[in-house]
MARVEXLUM-558548 format. One record per residue (C-alpha): residue number from 1; residue in one letter; x, y, z. Coordinates in nm, 3 decimals, padded with zeros to 5 digits, always signed. Layout:
<kegus>
(kegu NUM, A, (X, Y, Z))
...
</kegus>
This chain:
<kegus>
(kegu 1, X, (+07.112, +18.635, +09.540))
(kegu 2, X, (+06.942, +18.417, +09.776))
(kegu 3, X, (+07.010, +18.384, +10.146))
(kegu 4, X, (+06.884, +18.120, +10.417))
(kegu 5, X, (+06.824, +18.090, +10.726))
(kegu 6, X, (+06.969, +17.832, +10.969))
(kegu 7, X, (+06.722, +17.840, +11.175))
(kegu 8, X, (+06.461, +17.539, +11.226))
(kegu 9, X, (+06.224, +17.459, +10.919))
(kegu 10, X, (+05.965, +17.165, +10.862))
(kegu 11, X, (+06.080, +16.960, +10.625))
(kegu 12, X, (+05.860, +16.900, +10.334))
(kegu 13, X, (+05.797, +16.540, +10.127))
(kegu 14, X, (+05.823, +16.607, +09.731))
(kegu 15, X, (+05.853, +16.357, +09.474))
(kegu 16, X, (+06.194, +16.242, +09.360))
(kegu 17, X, (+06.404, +16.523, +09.123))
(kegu 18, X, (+06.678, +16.660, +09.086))
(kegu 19, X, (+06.767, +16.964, +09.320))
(kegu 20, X, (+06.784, +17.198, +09.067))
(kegu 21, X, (+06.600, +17.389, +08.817))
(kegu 22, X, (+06.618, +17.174, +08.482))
(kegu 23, X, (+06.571, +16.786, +08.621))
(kegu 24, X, (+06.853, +16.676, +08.417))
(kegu 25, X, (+07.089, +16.297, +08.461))
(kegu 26, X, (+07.401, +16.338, +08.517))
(kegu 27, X, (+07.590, +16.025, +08.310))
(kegu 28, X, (+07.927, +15.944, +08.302))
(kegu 29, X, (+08.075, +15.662, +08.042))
(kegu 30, X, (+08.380, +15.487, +08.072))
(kegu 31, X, (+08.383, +15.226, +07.781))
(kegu 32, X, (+08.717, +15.048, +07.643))
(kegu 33, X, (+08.694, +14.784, +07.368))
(kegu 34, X, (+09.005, +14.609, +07.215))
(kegu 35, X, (+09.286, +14.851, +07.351))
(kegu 36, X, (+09.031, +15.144, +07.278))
(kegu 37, X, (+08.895, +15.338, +07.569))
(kegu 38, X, (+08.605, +15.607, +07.552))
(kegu 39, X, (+08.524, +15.804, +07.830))
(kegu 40, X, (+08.220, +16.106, +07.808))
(kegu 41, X, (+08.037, +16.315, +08.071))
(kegu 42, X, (+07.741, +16.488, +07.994))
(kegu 43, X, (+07.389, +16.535, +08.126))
(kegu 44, X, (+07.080, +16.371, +07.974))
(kegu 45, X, (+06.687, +16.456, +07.976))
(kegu 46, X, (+06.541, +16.184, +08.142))
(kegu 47, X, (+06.227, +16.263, +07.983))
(kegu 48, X, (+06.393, +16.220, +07.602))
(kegu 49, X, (+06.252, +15.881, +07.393))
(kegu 50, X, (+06.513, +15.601, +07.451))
(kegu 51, X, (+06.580, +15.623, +07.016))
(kegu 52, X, (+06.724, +15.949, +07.121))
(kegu 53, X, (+06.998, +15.743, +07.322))
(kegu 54, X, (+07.063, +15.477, +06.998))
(kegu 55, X, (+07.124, +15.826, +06.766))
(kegu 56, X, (+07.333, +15.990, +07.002))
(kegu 57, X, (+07.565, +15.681, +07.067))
(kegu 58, X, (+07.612, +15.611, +06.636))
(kegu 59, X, (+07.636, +15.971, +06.609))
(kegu 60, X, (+07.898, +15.982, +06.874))
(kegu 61, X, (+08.150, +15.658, +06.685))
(kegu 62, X, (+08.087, +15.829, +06.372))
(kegu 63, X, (+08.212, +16.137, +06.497))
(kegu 64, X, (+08.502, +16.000, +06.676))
(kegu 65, X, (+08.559, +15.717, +06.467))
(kegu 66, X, (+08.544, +15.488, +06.709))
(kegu 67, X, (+08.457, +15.084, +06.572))
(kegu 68, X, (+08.107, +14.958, +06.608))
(kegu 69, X, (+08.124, +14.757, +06.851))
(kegu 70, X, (+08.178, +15.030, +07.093))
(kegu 71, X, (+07.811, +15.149, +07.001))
(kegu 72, X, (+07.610, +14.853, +07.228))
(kegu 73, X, (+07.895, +14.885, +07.520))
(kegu 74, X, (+07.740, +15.285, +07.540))
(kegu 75, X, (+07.435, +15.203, +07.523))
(kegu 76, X, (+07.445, +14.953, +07.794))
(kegu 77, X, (+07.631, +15.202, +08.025))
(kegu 78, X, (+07.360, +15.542, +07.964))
(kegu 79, X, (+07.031, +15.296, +07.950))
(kegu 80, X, (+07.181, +15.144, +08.283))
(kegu 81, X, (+07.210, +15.464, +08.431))
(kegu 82, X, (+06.942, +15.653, +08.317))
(kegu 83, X, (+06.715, +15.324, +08.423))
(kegu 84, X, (+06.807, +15.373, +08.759))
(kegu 85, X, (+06.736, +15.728, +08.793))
(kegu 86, X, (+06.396, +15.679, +08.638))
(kegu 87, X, (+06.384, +15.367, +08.947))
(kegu 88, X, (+06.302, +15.669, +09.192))
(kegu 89, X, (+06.089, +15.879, +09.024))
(kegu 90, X, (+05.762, +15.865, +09.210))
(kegu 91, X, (+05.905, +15.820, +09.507))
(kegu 92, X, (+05.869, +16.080, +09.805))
(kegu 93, X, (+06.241, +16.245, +09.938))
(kegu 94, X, (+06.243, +16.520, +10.254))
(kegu 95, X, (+06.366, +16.853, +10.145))
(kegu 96, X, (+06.382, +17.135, +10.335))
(kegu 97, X, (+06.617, +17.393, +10.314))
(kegu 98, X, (+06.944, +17.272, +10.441))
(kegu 99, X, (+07.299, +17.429, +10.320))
(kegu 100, X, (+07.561, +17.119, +10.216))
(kegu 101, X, (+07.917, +17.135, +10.136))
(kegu 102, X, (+08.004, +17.033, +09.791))
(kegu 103, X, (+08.378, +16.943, +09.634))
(kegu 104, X, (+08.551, +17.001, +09.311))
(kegu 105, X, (+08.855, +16.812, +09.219))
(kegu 106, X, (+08.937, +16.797, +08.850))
(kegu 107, X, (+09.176, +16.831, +08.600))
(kegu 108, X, (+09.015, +16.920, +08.240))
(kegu 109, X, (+09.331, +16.947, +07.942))
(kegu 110, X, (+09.604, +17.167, +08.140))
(kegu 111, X, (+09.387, +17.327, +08.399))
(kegu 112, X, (+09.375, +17.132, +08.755))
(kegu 113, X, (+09.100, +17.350, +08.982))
(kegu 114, X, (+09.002, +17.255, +09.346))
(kegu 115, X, (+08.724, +17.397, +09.551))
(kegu 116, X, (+08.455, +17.349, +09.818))
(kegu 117, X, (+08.141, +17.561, +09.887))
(kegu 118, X, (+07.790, +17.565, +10.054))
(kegu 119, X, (+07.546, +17.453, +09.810))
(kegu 120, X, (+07.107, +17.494, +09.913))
(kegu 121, X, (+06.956, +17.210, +09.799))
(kegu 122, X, (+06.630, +17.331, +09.916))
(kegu 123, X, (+06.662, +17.585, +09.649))
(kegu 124, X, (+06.519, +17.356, +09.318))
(kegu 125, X, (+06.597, +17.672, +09.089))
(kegu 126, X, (+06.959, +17.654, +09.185))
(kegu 127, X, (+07.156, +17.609, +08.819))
(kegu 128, X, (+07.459, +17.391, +08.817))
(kegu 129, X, (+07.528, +17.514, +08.475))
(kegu 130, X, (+07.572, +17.885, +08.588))
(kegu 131, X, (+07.766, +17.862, +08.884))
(kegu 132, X, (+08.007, +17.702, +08.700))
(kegu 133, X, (+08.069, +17.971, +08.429))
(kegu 134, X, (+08.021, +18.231, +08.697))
(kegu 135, X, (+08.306, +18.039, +08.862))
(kegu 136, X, (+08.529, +18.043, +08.541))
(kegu 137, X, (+08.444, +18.396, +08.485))
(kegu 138, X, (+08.544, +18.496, +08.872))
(kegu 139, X, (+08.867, +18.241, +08.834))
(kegu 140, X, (+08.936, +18.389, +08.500))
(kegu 141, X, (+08.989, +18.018, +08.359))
(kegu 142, X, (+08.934, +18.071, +07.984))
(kegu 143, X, (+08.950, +17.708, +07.846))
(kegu 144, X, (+08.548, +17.608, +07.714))
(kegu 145, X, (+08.567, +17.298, +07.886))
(kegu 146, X, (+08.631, +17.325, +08.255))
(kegu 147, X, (+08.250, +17.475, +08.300))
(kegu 148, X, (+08.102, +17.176, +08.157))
(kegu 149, X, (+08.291, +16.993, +08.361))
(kegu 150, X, (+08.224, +17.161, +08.676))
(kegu 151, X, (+07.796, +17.120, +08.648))
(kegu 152, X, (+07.891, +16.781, +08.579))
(kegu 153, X, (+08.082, +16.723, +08.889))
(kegu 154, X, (+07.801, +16.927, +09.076))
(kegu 155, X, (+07.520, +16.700, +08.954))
(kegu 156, X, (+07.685, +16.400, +09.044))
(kegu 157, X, (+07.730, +16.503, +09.426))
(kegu 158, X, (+07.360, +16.653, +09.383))
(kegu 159, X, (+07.194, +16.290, +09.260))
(kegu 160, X, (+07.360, +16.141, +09.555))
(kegu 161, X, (+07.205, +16.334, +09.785))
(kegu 162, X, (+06.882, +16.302, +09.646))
(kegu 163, X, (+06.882, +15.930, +09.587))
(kegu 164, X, (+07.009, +15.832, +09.931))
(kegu 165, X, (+06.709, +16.068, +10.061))
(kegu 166, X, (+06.507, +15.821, +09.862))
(kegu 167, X, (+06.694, +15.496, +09.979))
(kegu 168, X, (+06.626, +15.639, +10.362))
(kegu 169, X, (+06.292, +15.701, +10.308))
(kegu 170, X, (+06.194, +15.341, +10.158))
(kegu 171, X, (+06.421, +15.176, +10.420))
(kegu 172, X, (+06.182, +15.414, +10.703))
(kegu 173, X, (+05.863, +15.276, +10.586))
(kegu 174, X, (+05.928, +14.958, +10.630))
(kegu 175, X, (+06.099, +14.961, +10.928))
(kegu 176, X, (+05.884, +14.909, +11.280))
(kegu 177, X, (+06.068, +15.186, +11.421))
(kegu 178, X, (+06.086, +15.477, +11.116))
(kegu 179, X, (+05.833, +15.689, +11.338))
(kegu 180, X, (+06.023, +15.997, +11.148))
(kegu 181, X, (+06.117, +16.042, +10.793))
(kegu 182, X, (+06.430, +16.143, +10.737))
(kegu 183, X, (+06.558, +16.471, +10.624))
(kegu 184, X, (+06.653, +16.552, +10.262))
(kegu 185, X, (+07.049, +16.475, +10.351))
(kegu 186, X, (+07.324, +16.244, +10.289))
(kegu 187, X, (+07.511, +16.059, +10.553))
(kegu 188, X, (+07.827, +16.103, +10.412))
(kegu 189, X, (+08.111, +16.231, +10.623))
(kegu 190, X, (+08.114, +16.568, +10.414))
(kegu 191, X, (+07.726, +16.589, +10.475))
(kegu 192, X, (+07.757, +16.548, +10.811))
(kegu 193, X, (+08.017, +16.857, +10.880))
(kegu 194, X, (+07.791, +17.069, +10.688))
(kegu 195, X, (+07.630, +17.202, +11.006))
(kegu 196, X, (+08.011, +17.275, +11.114))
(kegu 197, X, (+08.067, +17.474, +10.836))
(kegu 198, X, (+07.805, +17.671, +10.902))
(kegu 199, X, (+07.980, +17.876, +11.202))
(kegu 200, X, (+08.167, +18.061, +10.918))
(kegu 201, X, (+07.872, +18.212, +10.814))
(kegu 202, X, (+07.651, +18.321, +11.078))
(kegu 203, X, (+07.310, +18.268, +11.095))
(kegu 204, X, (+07.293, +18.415, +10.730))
(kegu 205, X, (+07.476, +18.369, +10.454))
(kegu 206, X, (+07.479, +18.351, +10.055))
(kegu 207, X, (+07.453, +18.008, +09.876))
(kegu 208, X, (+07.710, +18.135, +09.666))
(kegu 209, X, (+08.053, +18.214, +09.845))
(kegu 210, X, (+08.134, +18.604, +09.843))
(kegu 211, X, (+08.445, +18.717, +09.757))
(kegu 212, X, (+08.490, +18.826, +10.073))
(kegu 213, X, (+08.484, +18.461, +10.205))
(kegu 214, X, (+08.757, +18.305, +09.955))
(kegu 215, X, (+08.981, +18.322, +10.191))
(kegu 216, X, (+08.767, +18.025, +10.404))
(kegu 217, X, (+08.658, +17.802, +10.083))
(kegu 218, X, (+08.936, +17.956, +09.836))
(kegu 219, X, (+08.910, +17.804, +09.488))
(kegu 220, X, (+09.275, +17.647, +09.409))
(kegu 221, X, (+09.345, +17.666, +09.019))
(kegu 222, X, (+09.695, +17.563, +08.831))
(kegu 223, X, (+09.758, +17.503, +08.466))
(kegu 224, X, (+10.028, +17.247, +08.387))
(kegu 225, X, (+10.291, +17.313, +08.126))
(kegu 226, X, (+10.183, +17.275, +07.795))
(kegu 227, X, (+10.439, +16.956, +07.729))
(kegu 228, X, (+10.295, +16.760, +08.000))
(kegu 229, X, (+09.913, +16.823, +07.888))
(kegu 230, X, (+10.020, +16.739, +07.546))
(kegu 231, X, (+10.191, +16.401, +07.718))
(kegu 232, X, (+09.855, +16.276, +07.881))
(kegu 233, X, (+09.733, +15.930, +07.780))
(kegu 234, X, (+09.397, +16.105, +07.664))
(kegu 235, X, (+09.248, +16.446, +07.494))
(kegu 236, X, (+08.956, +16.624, +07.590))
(kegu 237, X, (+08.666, +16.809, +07.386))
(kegu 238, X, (+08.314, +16.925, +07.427))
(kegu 239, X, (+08.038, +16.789, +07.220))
(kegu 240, X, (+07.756, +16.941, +07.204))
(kegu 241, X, (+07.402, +16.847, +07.189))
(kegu 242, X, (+07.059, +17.019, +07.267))
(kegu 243, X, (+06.991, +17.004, +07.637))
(kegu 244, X, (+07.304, +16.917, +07.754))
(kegu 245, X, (+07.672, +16.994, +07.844))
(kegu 246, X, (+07.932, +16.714, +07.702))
(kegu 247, X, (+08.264, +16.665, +07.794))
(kegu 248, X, (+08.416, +16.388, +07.613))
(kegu 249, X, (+08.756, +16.192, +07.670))
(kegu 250, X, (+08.867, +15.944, +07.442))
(kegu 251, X, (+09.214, +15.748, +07.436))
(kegu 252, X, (+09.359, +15.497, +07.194))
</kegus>
């Protein structure tokens, strides 16, 4: 498991990625056509041919059985999105190894989980996808779709960061007075207590919370009874598709 070090480090320019090991979009679709709503979050190869975006939205109505007209409304919403993630690539971001605090908040079918923990984002083989079933293994949550869900949720957070590293940097080199480039960071208000959190940990301490340390960051989990899931205005289901994690949410 790797450790870091708090202790001062040059920060290095690379070109714009994501902070992980497979440089993958996260997308989120929220689409509702005459009294219809579809809502899907997956991730998406931003190096796949935009036909494979036209397949996977037919594919996805056929499946579903959703009308046709909700075909052009998702393609709109993943072209617009994955558009503007291919808007930064080539341009420079500061990483260095820096320790962030990252949130979970979500409710997937009848499981509601909360957490917080240290994520490295100087660490680009870090795997969304793995913490989160090493989390649902640890938290003994057995339902297929809460791990999905919880890379998803750590991607978005993730692209933030890295795309208002981006924004900073264009804004530096154009201003008179960006003598410095700024560091791979956000300026959120969680981003900047991330140095506060650190006091828990020492100078050392594992990306990945130990056990020992729930009791500082401890992972909140409830299920809710079975009537009231089954009451919710939508339903929930993983898709799959090579490359990705889907987790789907359609209502009618």
């Amino acid at each position: 498991m790797k450790t870091v070090s708090l202790g001062a480090s040059r920060p290095t320019a690379v070109k714009f990625r994501m902070p992980t090991r497979d440089n993958l979009v996260p997308i989120r679709v929220d689409v509702e056509v005459d009294g219809q709503r579809y809502r899907d979050a997956f991730t998406w190869n931003p190096r796949d041919p935009d036909s494979e975006v036209i397949s996977f939205a037919k594919r996805t109505a056929k499946d579903l059985k959703l009308p046709a007209n909700f075909v052009p409304q998702m393609l709109h919403s993943i072209q617009g999105q994955l558009a503007e993630f291919r808007s930064y690539e080539g341009e420079e971001m500061q990483i260095r190894e820096k320790i962030v605090p990252l949130k979970i908040d979500l409710r997937i079918n009848s499981t509601i989980i909360r957490d917080q923990f240290l994520w490295d984002i100087g660490n680009l083989d870090s795997d969304p996808e793995e913490f989160a079933r090493t989390l649902c293994d640890d938290l003994n949550i057995t339902d297929p779709e809460v791990g999905p869900a919880i890379a998803v949720s750590i991607r978005e957070q993730l692209y933030e960061i890295a795309s208002q590293s981006v924004s900073a940097m264009r804004e530096a080199k154009v201003s008179k007075k960006g003598r410095r480039a700024p560091e791979f960071a956000s300026n959120s208000k969680a981003m900047n207590n991330s140095l506060d959190l650190f006091k828990y940990f020492g100078s050392k301490g594992s990306v990945v919370r130990k056990r020992k340390e729930w009791y500082l960051y401890e992972p909140v989990v409830d299920v809710v009874p079975s009537e009231e899931a089954g009451g919710a205005d939508a339903t929930e289901e993983i898709n799959s598709r090579s490359g990705s994690k889907t987790i789907t949410d359609y209502s009618y």
